[in-house]
C-alpha positions as CSV (number, residue, x, y, z in Angstrom):
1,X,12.2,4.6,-16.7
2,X,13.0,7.9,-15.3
3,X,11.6,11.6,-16.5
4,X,14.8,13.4,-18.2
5,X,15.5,15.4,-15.9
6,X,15.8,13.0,-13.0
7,X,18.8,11.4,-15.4
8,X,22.3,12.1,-13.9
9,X,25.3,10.8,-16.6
10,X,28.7,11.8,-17.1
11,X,30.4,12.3,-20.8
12,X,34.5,11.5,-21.4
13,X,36.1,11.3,-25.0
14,X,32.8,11.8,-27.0
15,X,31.3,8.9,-24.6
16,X,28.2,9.2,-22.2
17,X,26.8,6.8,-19.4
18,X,24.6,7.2,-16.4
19,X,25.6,7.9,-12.8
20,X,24.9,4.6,-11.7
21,X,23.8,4.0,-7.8
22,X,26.5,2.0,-6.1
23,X,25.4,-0.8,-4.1
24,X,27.6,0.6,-0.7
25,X,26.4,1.4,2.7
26,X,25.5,5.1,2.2
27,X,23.7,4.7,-1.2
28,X,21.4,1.0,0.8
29,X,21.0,3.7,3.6
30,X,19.4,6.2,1.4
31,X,17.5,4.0,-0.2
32,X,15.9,2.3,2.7
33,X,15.1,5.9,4.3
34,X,13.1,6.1,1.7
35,X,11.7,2.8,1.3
36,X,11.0,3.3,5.5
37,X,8.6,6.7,4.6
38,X,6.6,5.0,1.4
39,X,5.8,2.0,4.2
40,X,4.9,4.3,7.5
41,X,3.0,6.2,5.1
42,X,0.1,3.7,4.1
43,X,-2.9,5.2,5.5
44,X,-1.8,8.9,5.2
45,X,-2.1,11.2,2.6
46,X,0.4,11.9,-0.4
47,X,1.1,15.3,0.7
48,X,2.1,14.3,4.1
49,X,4.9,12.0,2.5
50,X,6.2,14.4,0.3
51,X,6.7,17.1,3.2
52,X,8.6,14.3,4.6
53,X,10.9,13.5,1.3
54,X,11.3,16.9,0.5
55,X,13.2,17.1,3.6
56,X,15.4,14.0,2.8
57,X,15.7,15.4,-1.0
58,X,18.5,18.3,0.3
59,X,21.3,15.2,0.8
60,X,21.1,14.4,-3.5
61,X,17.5,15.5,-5.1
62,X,17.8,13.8,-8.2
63,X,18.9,10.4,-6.9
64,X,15.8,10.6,-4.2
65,X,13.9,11.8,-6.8
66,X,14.7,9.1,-8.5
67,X,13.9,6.6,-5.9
68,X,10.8,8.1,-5.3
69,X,9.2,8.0,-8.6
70,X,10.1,4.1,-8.6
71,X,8.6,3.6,-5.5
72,X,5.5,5.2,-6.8
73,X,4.9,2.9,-8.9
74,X,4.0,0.6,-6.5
75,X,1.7,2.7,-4.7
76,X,-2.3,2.0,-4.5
77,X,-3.0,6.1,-4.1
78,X,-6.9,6.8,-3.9
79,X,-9.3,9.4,-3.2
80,X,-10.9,9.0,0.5
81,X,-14.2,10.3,0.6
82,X,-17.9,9.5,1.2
83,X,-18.7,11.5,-1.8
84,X,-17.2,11.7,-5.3
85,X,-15.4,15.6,-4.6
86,X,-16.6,17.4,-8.1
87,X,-20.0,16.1,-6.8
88,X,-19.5,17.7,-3.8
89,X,-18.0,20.6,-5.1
90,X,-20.9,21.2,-7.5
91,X,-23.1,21.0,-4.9
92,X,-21.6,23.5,-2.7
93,X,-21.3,25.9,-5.9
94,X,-25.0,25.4,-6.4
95,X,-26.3,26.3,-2.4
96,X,-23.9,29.2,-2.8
97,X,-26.1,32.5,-4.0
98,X,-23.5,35.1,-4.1
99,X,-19.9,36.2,-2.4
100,X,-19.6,34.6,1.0
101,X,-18.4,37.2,3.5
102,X,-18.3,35.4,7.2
103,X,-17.6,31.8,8.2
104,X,-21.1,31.2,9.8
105,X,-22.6,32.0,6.4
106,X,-20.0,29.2,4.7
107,X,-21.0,26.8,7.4
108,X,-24.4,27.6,7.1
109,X,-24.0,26.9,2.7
110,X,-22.2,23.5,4.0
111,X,-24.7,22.4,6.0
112,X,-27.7,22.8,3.3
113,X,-25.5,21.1,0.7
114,X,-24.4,18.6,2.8
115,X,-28.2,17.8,3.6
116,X,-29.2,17.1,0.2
117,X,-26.6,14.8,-0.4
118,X,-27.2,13.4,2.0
119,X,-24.3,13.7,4.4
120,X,-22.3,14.6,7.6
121,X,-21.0,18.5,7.0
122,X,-17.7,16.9,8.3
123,X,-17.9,14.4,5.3
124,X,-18.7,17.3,3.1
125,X,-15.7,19.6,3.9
126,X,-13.6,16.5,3.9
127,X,-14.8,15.4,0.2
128,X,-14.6,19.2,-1.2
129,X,-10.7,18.8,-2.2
130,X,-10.0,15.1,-1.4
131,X,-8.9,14.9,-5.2
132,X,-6.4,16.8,-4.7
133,X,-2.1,15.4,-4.9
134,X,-2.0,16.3,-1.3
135,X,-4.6,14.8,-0.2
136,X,-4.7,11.6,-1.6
137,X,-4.5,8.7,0.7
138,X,-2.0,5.8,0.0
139,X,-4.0,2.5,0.3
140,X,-1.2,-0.1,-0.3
141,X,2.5,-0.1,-0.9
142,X,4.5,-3.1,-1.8
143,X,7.8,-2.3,-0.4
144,X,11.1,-3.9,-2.2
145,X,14.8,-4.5,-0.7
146,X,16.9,-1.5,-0.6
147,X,19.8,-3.3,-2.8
148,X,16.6,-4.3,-5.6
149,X,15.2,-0.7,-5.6
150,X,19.1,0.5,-6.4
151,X,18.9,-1.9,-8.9
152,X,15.6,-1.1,-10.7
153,X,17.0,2.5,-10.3
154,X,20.2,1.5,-12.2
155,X,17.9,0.0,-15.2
156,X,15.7,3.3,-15.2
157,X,18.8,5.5,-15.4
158,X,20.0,3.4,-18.4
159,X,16.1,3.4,-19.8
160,X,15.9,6.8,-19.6
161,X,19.7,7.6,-21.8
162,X,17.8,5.3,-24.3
163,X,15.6,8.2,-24.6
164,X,17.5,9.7,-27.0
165,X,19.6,7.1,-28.8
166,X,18.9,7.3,-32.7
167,X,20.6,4.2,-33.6
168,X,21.6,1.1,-31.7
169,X,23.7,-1.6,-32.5
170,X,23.8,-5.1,-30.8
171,X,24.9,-8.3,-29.8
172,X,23.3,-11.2,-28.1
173,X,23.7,-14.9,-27.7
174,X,20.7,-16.9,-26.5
175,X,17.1,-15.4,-26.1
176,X,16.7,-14.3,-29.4
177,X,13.1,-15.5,-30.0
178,X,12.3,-12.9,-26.7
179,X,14.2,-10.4,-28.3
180,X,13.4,-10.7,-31.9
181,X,9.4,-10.9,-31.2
182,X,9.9,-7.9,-28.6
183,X,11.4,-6.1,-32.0
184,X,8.1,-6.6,-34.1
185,X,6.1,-5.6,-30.8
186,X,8.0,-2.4,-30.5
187,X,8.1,-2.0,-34.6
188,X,11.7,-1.7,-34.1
189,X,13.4,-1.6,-38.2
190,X,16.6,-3.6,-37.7
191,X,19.3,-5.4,-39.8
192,X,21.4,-7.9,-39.6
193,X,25.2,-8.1,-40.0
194,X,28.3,-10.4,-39.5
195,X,26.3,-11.6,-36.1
196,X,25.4,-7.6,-35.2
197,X,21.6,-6.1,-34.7
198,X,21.4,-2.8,-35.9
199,X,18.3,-0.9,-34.9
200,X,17.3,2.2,-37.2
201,X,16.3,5.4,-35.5
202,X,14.5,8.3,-37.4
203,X,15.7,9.2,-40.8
204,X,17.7,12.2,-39.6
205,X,17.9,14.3,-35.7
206,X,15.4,16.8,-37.2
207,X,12.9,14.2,-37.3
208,X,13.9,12.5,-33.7
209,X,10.9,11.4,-31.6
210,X,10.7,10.6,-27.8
211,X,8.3,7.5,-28.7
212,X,11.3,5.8,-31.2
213,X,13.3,6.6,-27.7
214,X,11.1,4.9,-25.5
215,X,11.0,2.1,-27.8
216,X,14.9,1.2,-27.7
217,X,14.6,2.0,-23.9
218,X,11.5,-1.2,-23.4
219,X,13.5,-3.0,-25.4
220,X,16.6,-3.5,-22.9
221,X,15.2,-5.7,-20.4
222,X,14.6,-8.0,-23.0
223,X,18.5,-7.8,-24.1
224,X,19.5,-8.1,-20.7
225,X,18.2,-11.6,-20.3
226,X,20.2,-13.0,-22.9
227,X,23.4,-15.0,-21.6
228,X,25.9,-12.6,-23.0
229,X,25.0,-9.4,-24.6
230,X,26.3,-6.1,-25.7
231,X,24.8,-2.9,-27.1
232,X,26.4,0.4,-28.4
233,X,24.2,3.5,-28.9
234,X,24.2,6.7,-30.4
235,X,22.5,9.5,-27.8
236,X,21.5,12.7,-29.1
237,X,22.8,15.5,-26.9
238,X,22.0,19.5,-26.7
239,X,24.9,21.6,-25.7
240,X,26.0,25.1,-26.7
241,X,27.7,24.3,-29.8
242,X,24.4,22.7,-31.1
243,X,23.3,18.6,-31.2
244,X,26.0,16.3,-30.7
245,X,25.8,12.5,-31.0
246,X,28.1,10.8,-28.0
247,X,28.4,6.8,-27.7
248,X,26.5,4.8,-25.0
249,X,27.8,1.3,-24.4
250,X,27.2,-1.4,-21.8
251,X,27.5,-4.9,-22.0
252,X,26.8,-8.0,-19.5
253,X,29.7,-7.5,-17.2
254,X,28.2,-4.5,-15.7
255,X,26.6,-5.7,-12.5
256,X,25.0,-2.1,-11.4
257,X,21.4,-4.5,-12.5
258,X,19.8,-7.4,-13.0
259,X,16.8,-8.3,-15.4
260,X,14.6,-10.0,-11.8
261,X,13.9,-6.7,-11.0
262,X,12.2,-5.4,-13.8
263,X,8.8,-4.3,-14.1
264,X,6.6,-3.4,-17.4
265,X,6.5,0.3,-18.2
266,X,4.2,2.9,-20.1
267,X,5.1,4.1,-23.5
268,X,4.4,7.3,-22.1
269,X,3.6,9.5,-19.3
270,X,0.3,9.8,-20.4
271,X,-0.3,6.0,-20.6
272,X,1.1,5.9,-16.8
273,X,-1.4,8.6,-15.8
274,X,-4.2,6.9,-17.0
275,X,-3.1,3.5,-15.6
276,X,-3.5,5.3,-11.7
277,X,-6.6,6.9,-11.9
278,X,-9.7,6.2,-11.0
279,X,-12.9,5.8,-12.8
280,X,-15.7,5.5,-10.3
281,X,-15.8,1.8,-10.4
282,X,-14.7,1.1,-13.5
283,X,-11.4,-1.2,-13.4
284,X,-8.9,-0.3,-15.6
285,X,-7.2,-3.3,-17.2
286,X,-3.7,-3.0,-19.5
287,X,-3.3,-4.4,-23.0
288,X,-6.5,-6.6,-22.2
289,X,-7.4,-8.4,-24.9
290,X,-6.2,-9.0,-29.1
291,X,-9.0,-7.1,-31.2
292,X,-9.8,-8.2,-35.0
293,X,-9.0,-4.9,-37.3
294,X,-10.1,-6.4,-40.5
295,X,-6.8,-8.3,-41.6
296,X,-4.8,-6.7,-38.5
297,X,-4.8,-7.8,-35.0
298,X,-5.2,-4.6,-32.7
299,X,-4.3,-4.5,-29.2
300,X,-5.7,-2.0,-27.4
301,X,-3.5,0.3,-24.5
302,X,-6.3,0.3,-21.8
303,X,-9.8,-2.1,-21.1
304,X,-12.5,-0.1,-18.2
305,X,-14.6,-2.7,-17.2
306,X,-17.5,-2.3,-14.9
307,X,-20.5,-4.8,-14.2
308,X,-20.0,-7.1,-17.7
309,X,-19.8,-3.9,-19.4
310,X,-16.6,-3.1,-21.7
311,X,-14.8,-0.4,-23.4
312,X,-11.5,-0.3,-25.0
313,X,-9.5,2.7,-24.3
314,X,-6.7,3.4,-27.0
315,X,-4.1,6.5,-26.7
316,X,-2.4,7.3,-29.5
317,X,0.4,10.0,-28.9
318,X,2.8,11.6,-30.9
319,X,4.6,9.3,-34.0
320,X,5.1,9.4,-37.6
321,X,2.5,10.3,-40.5
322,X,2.9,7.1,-41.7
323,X,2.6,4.9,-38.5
324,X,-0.8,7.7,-38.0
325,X,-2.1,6.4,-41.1
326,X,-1.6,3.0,-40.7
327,X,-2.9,3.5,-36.9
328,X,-6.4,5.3,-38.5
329,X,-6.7,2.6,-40.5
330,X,-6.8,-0.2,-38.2
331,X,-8.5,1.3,-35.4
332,X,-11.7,2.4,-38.2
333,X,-12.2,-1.7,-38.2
334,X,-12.6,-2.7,-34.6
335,X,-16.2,-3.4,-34.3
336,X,-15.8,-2.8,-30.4
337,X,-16.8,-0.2,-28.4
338,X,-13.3,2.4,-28.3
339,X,-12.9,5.3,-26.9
340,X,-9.8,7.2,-28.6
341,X,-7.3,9.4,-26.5
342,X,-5.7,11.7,-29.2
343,X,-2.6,14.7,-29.0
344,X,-4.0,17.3,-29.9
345,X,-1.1,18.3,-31.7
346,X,-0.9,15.4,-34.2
347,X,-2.1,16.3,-37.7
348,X,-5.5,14.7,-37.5
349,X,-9.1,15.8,-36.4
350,X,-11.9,13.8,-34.9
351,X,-13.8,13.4,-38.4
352,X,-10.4,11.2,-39.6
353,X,-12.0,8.1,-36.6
354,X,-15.4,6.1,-37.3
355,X,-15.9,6.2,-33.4
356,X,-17.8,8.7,-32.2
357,X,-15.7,8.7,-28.6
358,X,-12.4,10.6,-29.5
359,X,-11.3,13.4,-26.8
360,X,-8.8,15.3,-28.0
361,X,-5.9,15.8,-24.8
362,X,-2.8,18.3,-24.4
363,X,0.0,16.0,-21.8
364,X,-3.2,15.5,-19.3
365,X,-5.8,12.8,-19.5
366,X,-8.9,14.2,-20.1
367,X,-10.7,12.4,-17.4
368,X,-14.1,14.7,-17.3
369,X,-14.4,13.6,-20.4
370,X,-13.9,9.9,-19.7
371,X,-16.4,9.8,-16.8
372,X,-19.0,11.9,-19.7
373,X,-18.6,9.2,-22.0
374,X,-18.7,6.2,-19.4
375,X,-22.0,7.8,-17.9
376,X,-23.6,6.8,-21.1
377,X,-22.2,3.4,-21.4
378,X,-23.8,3.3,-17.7
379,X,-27.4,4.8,-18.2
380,X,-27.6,2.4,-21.4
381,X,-26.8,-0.6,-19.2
382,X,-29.5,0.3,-16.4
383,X,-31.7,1.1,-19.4
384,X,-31.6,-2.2,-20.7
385,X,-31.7,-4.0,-17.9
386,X,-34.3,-2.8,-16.3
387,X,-36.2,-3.3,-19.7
388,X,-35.5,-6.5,-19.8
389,X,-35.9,-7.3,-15.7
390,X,-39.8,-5.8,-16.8
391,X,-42.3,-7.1,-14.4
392,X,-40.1,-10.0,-12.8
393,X,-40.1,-9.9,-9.1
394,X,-37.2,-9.8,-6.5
395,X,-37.6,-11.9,-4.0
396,X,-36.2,-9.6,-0.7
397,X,-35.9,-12.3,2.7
398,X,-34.2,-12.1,5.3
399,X,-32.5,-9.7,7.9
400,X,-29.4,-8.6,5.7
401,X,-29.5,-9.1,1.9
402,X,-25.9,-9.0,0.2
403,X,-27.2,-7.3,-3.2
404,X,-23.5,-8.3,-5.2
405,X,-25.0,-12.1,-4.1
406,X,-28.6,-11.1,-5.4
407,X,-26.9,-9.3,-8.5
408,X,-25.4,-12.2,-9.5
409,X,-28.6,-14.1,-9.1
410,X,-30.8,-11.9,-11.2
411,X,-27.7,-11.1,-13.8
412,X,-28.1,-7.4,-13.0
413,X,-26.0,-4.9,-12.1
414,X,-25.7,-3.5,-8.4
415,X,-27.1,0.2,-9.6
416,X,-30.1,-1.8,-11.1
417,X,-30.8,-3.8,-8.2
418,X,-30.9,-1.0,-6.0
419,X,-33.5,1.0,-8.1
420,X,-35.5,-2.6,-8.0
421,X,-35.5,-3.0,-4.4
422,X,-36.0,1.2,-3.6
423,X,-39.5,0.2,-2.6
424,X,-38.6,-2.0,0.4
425,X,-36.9,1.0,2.0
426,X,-39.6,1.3,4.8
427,X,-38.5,-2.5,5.7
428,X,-34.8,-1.9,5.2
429,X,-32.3,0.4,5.1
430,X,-29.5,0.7,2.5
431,X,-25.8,0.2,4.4
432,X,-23.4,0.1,1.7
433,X,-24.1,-3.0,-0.8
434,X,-26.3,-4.7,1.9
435,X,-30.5,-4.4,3.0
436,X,-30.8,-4.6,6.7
437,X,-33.8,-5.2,8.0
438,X,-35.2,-2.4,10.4
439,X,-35.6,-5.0,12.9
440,X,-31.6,-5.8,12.9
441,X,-30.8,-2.4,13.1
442,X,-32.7,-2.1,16.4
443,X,-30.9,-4.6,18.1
444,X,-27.7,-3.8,16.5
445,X,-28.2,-0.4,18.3
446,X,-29.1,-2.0,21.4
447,X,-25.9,-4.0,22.0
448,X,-24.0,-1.2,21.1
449,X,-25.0,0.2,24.2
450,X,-22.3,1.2,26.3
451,X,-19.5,-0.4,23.8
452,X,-16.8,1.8,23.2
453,X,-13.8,-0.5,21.8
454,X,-13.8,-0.9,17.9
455,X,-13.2,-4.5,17.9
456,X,-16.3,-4.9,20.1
457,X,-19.0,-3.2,18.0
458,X,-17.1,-5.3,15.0
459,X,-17.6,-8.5,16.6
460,X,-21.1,-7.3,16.8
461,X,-21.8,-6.4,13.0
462,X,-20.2,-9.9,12.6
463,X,-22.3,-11.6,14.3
464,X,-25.2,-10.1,12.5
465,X,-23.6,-10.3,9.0
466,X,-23.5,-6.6,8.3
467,X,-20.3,-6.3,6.3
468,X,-20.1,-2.3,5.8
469,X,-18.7,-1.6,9.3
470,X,-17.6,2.4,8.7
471,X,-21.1,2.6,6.9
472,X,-23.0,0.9,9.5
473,X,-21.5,3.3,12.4
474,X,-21.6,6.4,10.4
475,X,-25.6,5.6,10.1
476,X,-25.9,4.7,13.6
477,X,-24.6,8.1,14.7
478,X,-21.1,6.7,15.8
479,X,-17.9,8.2,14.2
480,X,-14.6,6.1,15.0
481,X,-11.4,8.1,17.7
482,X,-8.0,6.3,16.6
483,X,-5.5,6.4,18.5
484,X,-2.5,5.4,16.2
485,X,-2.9,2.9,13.4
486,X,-3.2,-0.3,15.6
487,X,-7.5,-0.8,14.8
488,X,-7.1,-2.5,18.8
489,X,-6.7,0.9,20.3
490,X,-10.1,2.4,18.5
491,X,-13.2,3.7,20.3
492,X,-16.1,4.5,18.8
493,X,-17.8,7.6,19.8
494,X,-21.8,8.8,19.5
């Protein structure tokens, strides 16, 4: 699905449809330009690709657009720094005194802060707005055909009319186990007549809401497996004279997309959001598990799991009074821990939940919030298991100790371990998740000696079995020169 305003359609005769892509050599063209910048891209930031489709956007904006937000989708995008950036930030804010009025006194400010950190100024300055859109980095991107991404753009432009339909009506043959159970998933109300599915809307267009919308609009890929299939809809539509209901139809002959190419999409923007970000370490996991609500089954939106910790994350936008109550009332009798994602501008208040985790949010995920709550889950974790670890010993031999290995032995979690083995720093030093001995250092350091090819000091690190390679360097005093993106034409650099 597509935002509204990326949604191109054309209305004849009191009838509406979208602006479908056609599959010819210009529109393939396009799309593989496109497809061409998310894949030379991996490894850059996210500003530096949008600089470069902005300049594409002048041929047709909204069909670029279009393509781009797609293509998004299947985009790893992550923060790259050594240090988390409102850390960093803080940290800078705190050495600051007063105004700064020269560069020598902001590099002398970086310098302190970056000491007790600990790390490089350049790290510092390069950590200070890493979080930013711009400077994101792209990590992965799975890239697609041109003629598929036309097609999942199709789909999206027909999603994203669906929108606003307040009524549908339809007609399927096959599939109708998929399609009925998608129904009760969606709590789609629907009747059945002389052969037809008719899906009820809101009770009138004062009362429309962009969830019901969204609802009809998850529910077409799941028509559009049948064998044969049809579907008429009624779309709202502003003009000047006021709302005005025009027809939407489409049926299997139109071959502008196929049902292969869809993927699973977010109720909402909101739920998208919170599906890309990061939560220092904790994985985020969709629709994880079914939950026991007294008499109800309750699926939560979100899981964030972290070292055998767990907490549901459910975010409940904006819907009916009704559906609210009967959402209060199932989510007061999950047992588990939940932490509640709430508009602000429903008509409920925090005392309405049992959980003490509700964070109230206006169209933005409230992610400081998130991280304050997932701090404690944390600190009770190392708590308890450094409790119960009491006076057992760790065993530390060897020359490099993999601590996720030793974790796993000890059933502890990595921030644990490392306060446990903090008194063998003398012996070793921490490199990432690893001990090395002092002793391995020293002759890692020695046969580095005179290397300047990347894939030489690798071979070396593998050889010892020191897996943190940019964390090894960066403590050795070594910072990496590319030249390009091929790793074969690295040097490394004291």
């Amino acid at each position: 699905m597509l935002t509204s305003d990326l949604l191109v359609t054309r209305t004849y005769k009191g009838k509406i449809e979208p602006v479908y892509a056609s599959l010819d050599t210009e529109s393939v063209e396009i799309a593989s330009s496109v497809i061409d910048l998310f894949r030379n891209h991996v490894g850059k930031t996210y500003g530096d690709l949008l600089s470069e489709i902005e300049e594409l956007e002048e041929m047709n904006y909204r069909f670029i657009r279009g393509l781009t937000a797609l293509l998004e989708r299947r985009c790893e995008i992550d923060v790259d720094a050594a240090i988390d950036p409102v850390a960093a930030r803080r940290t800078v804010f705190e050495e600051c005194k007063g105004i700064v009025t020269c560069q020598e006194e902001r590099q002398d400010i970086i310098v302190r802060a970056a000491g007790k950190l600990p790390i490089a100024p350049e790290q510092l300055e390069k950590a200070l707005w890493s979080d930013q859109e711009e400077n994101l980095v792209i990590r992965e991107f799975q890239a697609l055909s041109p003629e598929d991404l036309l097609r999942q753009y199709n789909l999206s432009l027909a999603q994203t009319l669906l929108f606003k339909a307040t009524g549908m009506e339809l007609r399927i043959e096959g599939n109708y186990q998929y399609v009925f159970r998608k129904l009760k998933q969606l709590g789609l109300m629907y009747s059945i007549e002389q052969g037809k599915i008719y899906l009820d809307g809101p009770i009138s267009l004062f009362r429309l809401t962009e969830r019901y919308g969204t609802s009809f609009a998850k529910l077409l890929p799941a028509i559009i497996r049948s064998e044969k299939w049809s579907l008429k809809a009624s779309i709202l539509r502003k003009t000047f004279q006021g709302k005005r209901i025009l027809e939407f139809t489409l049926d299997n002959t139109r071959r502008v997309f196929d049902s292969d190419i869809f993927e699973e999409t977010f109720d909402s923007a909101v739920e998208r959001e919170f599906s890309m970000l990061d939560f220092n370490g904790w994985s985020v996991k969709r629709e994880p598990a079914v939950l026991e609500a007294g008499q109800y089954a309750f699926i939560p939106d979100f899981s964030l799991e972290r070292n055998g910790s767990r907490v549901y994350v459910e975010i409940i936008g904006f819907w009916t009074p009704e559906y609210l109550k009967n959402k209060i009332q199932k989510i007061n009798q999950v047992k588990e821990n939940i932490i509640l994602l709430v508009d602000k501008n429903l008509a409920c208040s925090g005392s309405d939940f049992k959980t003490a985790d509700v964070l109230f949010y206006d169209k933005k995920i409230p992610y400081i919030g998130i991280i304050k709550i997932l701090r404690k889950y944390e600190e009770k974790q190392l708590s308890e298991e450094l409790t119960k670890l009491g006076d057992v010993k760790i065993a530390i031999d060897g020359d490099v100790i993999d601590l996720d290995e030793m974790a796993k032995k000890y059933n502890l979690s990595i921030e644990t371990l490392k306060k446990v083995v903090d008194r063998y720093k003398g012996e070793y030093s921490l490199i990432g998740d690893q001990l090395v001995s002092r002793q391995t250092l020293g002759i890692i350091r020695n046969e580095l000696t005179g290397i300047r090819r990347h894939n030489e000091a690798i071979k070396i690190f593998d050889k010892y079995g020191v897996k943190g390679h940019c964390s090894i360097l960066e403590f050795l005093g070594y910072r990496v020169k590319w030249s390009g993106l091929d790793p074969g034409n690295a040097e490394i650099m004291a």
